[in-house]
C-alpha positions as MATLAB code, in Angstrom:
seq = 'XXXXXXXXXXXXXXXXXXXXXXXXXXXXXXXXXXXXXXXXXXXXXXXXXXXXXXXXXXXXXXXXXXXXXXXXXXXXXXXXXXXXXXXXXXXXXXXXXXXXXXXXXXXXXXXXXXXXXXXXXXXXXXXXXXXXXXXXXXXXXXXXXXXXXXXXXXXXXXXXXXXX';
ca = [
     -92.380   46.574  -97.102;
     -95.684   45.244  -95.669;
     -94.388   44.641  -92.671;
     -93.276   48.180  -91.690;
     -96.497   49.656  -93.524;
     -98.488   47.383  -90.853;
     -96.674   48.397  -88.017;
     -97.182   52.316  -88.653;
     -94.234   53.184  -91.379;
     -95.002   55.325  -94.646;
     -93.292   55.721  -98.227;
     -91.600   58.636  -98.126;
     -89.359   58.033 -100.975;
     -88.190   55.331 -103.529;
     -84.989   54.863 -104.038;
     -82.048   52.705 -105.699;
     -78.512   51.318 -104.979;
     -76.279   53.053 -107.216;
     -72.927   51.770 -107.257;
     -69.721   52.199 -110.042;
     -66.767   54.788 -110.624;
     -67.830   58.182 -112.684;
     -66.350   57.646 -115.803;
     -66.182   61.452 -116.758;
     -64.064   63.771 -114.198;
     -65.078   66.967 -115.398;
     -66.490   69.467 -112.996;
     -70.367   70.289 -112.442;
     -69.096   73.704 -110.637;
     -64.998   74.088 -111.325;
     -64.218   76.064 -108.809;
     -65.183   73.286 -106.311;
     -62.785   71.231 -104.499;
     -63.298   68.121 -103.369;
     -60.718   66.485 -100.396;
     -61.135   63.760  -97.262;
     -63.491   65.066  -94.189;
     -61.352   66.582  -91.370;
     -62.355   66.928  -87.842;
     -62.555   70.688  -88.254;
     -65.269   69.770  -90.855;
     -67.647   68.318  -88.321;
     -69.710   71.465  -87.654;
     -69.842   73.169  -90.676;
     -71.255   69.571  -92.167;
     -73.604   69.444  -88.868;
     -75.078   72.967  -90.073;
     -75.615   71.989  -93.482;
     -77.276   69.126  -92.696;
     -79.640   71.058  -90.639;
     -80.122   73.505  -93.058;
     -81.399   70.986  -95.688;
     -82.568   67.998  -93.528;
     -83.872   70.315  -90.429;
     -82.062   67.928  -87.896;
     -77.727   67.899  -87.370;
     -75.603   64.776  -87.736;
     -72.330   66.177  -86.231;
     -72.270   62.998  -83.663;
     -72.852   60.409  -86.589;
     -70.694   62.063  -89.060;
     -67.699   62.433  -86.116;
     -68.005   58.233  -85.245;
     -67.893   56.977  -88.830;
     -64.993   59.394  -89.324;
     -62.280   57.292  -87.834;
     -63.735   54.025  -89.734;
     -64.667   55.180  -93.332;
     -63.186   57.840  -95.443;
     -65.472   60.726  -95.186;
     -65.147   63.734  -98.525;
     -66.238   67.158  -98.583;
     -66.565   69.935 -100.894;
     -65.754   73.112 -100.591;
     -66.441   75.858 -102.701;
     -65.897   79.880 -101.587;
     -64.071   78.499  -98.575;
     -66.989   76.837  -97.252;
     -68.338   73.369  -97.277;
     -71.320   72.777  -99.670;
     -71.272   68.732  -99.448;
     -70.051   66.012  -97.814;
     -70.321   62.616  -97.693;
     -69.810   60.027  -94.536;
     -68.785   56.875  -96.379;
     -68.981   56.903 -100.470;
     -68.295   53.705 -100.878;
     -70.611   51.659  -98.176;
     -74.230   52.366  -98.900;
     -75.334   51.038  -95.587;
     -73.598   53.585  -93.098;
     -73.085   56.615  -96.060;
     -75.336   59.926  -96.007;
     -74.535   62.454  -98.384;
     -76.176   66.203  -98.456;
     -75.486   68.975 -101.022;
     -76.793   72.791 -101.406;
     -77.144   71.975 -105.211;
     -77.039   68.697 -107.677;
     -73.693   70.281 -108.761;
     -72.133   70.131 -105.448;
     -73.564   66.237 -104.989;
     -72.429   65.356 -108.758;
     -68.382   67.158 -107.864;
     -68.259   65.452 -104.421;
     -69.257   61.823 -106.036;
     -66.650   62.963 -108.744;
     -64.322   63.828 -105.882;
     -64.712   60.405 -103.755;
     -64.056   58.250 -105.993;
     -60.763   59.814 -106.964;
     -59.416   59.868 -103.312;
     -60.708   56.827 -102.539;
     -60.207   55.148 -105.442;
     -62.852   52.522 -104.609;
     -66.245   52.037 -106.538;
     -69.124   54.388 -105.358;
     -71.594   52.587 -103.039;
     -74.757   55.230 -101.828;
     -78.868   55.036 -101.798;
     -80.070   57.447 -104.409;
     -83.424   59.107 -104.229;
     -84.662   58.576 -107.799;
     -87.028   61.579 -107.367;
     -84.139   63.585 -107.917;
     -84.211   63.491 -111.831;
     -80.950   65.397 -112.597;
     -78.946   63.549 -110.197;
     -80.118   60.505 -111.122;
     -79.630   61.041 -115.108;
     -75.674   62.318 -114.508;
     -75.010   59.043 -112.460;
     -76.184   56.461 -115.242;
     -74.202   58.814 -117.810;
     -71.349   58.363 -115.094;
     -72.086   54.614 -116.033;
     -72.698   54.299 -112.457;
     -75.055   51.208 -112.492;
     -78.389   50.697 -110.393;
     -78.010   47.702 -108.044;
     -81.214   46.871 -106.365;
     -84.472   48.953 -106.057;
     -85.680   49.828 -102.518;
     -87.888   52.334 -100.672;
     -87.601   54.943  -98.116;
     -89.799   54.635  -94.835;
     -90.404   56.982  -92.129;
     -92.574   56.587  -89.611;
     -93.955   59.572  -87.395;
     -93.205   63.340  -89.043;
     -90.915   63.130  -92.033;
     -89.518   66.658  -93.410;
     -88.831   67.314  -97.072;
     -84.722   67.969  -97.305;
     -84.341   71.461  -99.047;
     -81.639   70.643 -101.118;
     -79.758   67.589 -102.615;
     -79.252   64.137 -100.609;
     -78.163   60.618 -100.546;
     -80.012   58.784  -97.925;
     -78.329   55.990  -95.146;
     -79.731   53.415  -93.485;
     -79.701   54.870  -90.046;
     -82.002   57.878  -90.326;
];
């Protein structure tokens, strides 16, 4: 951490390594549905990341596609989350429109993928953070988001990667 606040980086957010399987299935929002990330998907998750991070992903979320099983969740016939990799914290991002959409699409991923959750967790987002240690999802290591140069606020609910 002192090394990147020497060389021009700024907290922007702490964070934590939550990893585990939700232990209770039931649905924040019920008429959600959570399934694996098609190619169709790419845009539609490329314009809600841009609507709550103010920048697209559709290139990043398209190459991890073919290595990591990517989830969505769609609710009205239209995606409201999705996640790149749920169970690898260091190449996963994950955005939402609300907490409920985040907390059915973590529900969601680890059903199809029947592997342990892996994702950074901004612990700034209180609700979020409460449902995953009632999940019994566990908190892995501490750590802390830099940024250096302009950093915009996400309107809305996301997990973090490594990348950007």
């Amino acid at each position: 951490m002192s090394l990147y606040a020497s060389v021009g980086f700024e907290v922007v957010e702490p964070l934590v390594i939550m990893q585990g399987i939700p232990t209770n299935k039931e649905s924040a929002l019920p008429e959600t549905q959570v399934r694996l990330l098609e190619a169709k998907d790419y845009d539609a998750c490329g314009e809600l990341c841009q609507r709550v991070h103010g920048f697209n992903r559709t290139t990043e979320i398209a190459q991890f596609a073919p290595m990591f099983p990517g989830v969505v969740a769609v609710r009205e016939d239209r995606i409201t989350a999705y996640a790149t990799a749920p169970n690898f914290w260091q190449l996963n991002h994950a955005v939402a429109e609300t907490t409920g959409d985040m907390q059915n699409l973590l529900a969601g991923a680890a059903d199809i993928t029947q592997q342990p959750l892996s994702f950074l967790l901004p612990t700034r987002q209180a609700e979020l953070f409460r449902w995953c240690l009632n999940q019994k999802l566990r908190v892995v290591k501490p750590m802390t988001l830099m940024a250096m140069g302009m950093y915009q606020e996400p309107r809305g609910c996301f997990l973090p990667s490594v990348l950007y």
